[in-house]
C-alpha positions in Angstrom: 7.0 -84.9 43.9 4.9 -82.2 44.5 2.0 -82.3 47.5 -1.4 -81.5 46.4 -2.2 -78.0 45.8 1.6 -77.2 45.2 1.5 -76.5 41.8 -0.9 -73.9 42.1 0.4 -72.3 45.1 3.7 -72.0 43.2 2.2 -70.6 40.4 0.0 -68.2 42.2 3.7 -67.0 44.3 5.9 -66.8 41.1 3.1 -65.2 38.4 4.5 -62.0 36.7 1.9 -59.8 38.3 2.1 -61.0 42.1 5.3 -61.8 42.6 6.0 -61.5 46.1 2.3 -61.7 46.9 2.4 -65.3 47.6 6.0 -65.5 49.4 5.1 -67.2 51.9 2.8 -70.0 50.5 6.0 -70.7 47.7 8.4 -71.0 50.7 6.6 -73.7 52.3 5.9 -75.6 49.2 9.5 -75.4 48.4 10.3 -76.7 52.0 13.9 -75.5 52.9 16.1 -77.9 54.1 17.8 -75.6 56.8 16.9 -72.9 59.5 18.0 -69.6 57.5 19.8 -67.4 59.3 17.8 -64.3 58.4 14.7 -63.4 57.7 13.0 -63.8 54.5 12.7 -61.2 52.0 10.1 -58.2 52.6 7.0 -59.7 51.1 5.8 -56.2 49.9 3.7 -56.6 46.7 6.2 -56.6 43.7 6.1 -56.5 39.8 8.7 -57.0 37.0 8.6 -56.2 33.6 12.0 -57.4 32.4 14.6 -60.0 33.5 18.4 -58.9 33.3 21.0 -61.6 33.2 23.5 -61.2 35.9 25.6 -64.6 34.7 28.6 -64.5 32.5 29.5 -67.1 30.0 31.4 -69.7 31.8 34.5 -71.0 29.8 38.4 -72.4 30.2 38.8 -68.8 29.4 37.5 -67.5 32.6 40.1 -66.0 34.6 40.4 -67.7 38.4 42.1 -67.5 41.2 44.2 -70.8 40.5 45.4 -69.3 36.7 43.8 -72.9 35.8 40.5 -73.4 33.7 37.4 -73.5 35.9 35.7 -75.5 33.9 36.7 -78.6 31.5 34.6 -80.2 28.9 34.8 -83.7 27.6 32.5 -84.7 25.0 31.5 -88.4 25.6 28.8 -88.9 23.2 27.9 -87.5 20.2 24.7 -87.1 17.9 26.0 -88.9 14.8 27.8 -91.6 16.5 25.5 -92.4 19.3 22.2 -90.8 18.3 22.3 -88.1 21.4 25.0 -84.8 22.7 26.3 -85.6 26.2 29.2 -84.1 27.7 31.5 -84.9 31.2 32.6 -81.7 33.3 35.7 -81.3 35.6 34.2 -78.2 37.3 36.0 -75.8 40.0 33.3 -75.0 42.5 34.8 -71.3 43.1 34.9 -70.1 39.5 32.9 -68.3 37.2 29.4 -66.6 38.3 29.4 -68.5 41.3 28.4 -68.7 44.8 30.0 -69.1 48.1 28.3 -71.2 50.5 28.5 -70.4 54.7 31.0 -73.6 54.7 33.4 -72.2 52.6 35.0 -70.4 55.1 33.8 -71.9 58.0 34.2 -75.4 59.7 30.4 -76.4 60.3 28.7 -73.8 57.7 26.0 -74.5 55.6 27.0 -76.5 52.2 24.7 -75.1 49.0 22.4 -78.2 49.4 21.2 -76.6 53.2 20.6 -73.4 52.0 16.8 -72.5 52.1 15.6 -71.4 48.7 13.4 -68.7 50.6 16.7 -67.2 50.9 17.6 -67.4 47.1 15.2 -64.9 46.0 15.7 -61.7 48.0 15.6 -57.9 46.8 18.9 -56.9 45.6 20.4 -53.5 46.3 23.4 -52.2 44.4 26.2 -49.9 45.6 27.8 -48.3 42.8 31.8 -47.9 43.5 33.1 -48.0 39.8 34.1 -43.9 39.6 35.8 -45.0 43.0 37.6 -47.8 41.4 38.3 -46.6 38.4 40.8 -44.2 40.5 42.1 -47.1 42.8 42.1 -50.6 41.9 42.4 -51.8 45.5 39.1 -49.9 46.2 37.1 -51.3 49.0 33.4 -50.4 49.2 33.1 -48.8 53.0 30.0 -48.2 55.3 30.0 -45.1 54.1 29.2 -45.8 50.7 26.6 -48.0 52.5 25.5 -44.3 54.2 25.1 -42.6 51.1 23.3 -45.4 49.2 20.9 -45.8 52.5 20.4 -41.8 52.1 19.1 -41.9 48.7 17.2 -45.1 48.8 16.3 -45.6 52.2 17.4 -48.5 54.7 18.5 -51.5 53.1 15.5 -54.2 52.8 15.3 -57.3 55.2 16.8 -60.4 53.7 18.6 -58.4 50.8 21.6 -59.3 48.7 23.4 -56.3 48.8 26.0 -56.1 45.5 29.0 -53.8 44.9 29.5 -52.5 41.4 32.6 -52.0 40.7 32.5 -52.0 37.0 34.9 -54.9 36.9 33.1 -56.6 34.3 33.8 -54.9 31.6 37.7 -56.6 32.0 36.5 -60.0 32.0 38.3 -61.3 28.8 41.2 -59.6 30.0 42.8 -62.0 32.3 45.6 -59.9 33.1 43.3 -56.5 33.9 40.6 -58.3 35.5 42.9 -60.2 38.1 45.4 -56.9 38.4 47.9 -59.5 39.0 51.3 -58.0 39.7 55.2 -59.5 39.5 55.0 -60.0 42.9 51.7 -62.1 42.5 49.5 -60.2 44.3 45.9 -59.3 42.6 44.6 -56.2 42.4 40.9 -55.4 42.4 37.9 -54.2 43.9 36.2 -55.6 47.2 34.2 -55.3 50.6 35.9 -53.5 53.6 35.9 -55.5 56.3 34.3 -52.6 58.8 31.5 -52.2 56.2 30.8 -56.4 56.7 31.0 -55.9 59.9 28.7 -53.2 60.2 26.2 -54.9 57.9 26.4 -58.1 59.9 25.4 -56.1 63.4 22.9 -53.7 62.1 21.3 -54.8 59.2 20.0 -58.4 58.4 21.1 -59.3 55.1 21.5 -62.3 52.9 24.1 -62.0 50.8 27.1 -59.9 49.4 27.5 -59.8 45.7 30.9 -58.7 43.6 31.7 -57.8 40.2 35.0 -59.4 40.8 36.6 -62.5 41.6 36.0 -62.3 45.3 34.0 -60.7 48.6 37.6 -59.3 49.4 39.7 -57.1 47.8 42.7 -58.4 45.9 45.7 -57.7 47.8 43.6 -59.2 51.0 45.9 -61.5 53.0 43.7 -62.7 55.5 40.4 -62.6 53.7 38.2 -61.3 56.5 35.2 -60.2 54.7 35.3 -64.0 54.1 35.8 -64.8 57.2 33.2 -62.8 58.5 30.6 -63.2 56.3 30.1 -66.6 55.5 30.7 -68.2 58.7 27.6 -65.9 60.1 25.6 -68.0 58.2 25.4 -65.9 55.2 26.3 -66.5 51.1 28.3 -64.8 48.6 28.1 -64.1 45.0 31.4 -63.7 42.9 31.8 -62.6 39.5 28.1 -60.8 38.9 27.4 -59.5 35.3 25.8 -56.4 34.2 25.3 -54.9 37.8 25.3 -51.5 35.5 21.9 -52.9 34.0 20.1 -52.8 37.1 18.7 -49.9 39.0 20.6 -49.4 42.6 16.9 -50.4 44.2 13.7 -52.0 43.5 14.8 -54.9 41.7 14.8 -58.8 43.2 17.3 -61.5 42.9 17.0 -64.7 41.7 20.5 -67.0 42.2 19.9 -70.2 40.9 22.1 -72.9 42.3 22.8 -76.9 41.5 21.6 -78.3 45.0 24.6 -80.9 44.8 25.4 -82.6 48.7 28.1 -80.8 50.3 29.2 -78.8 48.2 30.7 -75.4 49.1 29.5 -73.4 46.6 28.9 -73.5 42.9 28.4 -71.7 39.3 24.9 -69.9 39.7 22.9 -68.6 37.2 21.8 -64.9 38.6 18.7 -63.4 37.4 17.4 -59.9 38.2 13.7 -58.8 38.2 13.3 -55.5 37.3 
C-alpha cells in the first residue's frame, strides 16, 4: 500500500525526462529494507531515449554450472481444460541472467529480499575485454583495464555497476563453447581478476560487478575469490548479462529487476539498460 503522495513522488522520480531528478524522493517511497553498503547512485540529472534488454531467454537449454536445467516447467492448468494458463517452476537460483546476492558467499550476507532497491538502479559502466578474450579464454579483466576505461571516461561513478564485456554472449546456445569445459572438467572463460576486486573494493565505491559469463570469476578459478571478495563486502553480482555490446561504455543506467523472495541468495533478474 502506497502512503499518500507516493504515487506522484514515484512518478515525478521515474518520468522519462527527469530520471534521476527525483532519486532521492523514489528511494524513500520505496523504503529499503536494509542499510546499503554504498552510497546511492550519483543523482546528476539524467535522460534516456531507449531501453536495451540486458536479459537472455531463460530455458532448460541454458547452460549452468551443474550441466542440469536451471529451470523446469510444469504446466498445471490449462486454458481449455480449466478456463486459465498456470504453470509450476523448479527454478535454480544461480542460473540464467541472474543475480548474486552478498549471502551467497558469505555467512551473514544480505539475502535478495534485504537488498535496498536504491541500490538496484545505479549507472552502469562497461569495460570492454572481448579483443582480449577472444585471444585467451581464461582472460581476466585487470585494474588496468579499469585504468584505461577510467582514462577515457573519467572516474567510475559512485554507486555504479561496473560490467565486463567479454563478448561471451554470442556462445550462449553453445553449451560446450560458452562453458569452455575441458576433459579434465575444468571451464574455461572470461572473469574478474581478483587484484582488480580488490582494488575496486578499496578505492572506488561500487555496487555491483556484472559478467557476460557464467560467473564473477574466471573459469578455471579454484578458490573463487572475486566471489569471495566481493559479495561478502556487502556487494551484488550479475551473471550471464546480454548485449553488453549494445550499450555505450558510459552514460547509461541500470535497472536489475529482482523477485524480492525471503532468503533467498540470489535469483533470475530481468536487467534493463537506459540509454
Amino acid at each position: 500500500m502506497c502512503v499518500p503522495g507516493c504515487a506522484e513522488a514515484l512518478h515525478a522520480a521515474l518520468s522519462r525526462r527527469n530520471f534521476f531528478k527525483g532519486a532521492g524522493t523514489a528511494a524513500a517511497a520505496f523504503a529499503a529494507t536494509s542499510v546499503a553498503p554504498v552510497a546511492p547512485a550519483e543523482a546528476a540529472s539524467r535522460r534516456f531515449t531507449k531501453v536495451v534488454d540486458l536479459t537472455h531467454t531463460m530455458s532448460p537449454a541454458f547452460p549452468t554450472f551443474f550441466g542440469v536445467p536451471g529451470i523446469e516447467l510444469e504446466k498445471k492448468f490449462d486454458i481449455k481444460k480449466d478456463g486459465f494458463n498456470l504453470n509450476w517452476w523448479k527454478i535454480i537460483e544461480h542460473a540464467g541472467t541472474h543475480l548474486d546476492a552478498p549471502i551467497h558467499f558469505s555467512e551473514n550476507g544480505a539475502t535478495v529480499e534485504k537488498i535496498g532497491a536504491d541500490q538496484l538502479v545505479v549507472p552502469l559502466a562497461v569495460i570492454d575485454v572481448a579483443a582480449k578474450a577472444a585471444q585467451n579464454a581464461d582472460y581476466q579483466l585487470s585494474q588496468a583495464d579499469l585504468a584505461a576505461w577510467e582514462k577515457r571516461h573519467g572516474k567510475l561513478p559512485q554507486g555504479c555497476c561496473v560490467a565486463m564485456h567479454s563478448g561471451w554472449g554470442r556462445y550462449v546456445t553453445d553449451a560446450a563453447k560458452f562453458t569452455g569445459k575441458d576433459s579434465a572438467g575444468t571451464f574455461h572463460f572470461p572473469g574478474f581478476h581478483p587484484d582488480a576486486v580488490a582494488w575496486l573494493l578499496k578505492e572506488r565505491r561500487v555496487a555491483g560487478l556484472a559478467v557476460d559469463t557464467l560467473s564473477l570469476d574466471y573459469g578455471a578459478s579454484k578458490d573463487f575469490k572475486a566471489h569471495t571478495q566481493w559479495l561478502p563486502a556487502g556487494r551484488w553480482g550479475i551473471e550471464n548479462a546480454a548485449n553488453l555490446d549494445k550499450v555505450p561504455a558510459a552514460g547509461a543506467t541500470l535497472v536489475v529487476g529482482v523477485a524480492k523472495v525471503k532468503d533467498a541468495t540470489g535469483g533470475p533478474a530481468r536487467l534493463l539498460a537506459l540509454v
